[in-house]
N, C-alpha and C positions, 0 to 999 in steps of 0.2 A: 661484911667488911672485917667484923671482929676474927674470922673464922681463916682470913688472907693473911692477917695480920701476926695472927698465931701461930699460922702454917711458916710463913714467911720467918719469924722468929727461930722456929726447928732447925730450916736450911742456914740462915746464920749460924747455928750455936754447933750443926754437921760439918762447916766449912773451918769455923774455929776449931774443931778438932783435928780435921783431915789437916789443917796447916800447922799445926804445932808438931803432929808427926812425920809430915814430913823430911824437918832435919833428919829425926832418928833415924826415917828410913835409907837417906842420903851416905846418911854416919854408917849405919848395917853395909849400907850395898858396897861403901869403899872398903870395908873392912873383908867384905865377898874378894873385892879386889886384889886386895893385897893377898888372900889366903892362895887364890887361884896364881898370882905371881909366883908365890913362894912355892905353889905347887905342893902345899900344908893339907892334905886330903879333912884331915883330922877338923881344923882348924875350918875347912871352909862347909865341913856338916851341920858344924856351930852355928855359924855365922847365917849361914842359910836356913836355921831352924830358929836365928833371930830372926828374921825377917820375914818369915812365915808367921812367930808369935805376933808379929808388930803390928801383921794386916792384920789379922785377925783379931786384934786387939780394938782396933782403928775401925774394923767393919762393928763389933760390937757396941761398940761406943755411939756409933753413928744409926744404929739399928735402936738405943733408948732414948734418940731424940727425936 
């Protein structure tokens, strides 16, 4: 039981991270948005290599619990 219970613990403390990032990812992708509005090539290389750091941040994070 000890061993569900801990497991269980992990998936809480995965889900608390994947939802805290999620704004940023929200926040990145409008910002994808607006780049590809503006038609900002420059601008939306940025933006898009934000939110490549972001998963990849979010996968790491979730892979030490």
């Amino acid at each position: 039981m000890k061993k569900y219970l801990r497991e269980f613990g992990k998936l809480v403390g995965i889900f608390s991270i994947l939802r805290s990032n999620v704004k940023h990812l929200f926040s990145e992708a409008e910002e994808v948005k607006q780049a590809i509005k503006n038609k900002d090539k420059e601008n939306l290389e940025e933006e898009l290599g934000d939110i490549f750091f972001a998963g990849c941040f979010s996968r790491s994070n979730c892979q030490r619990k």
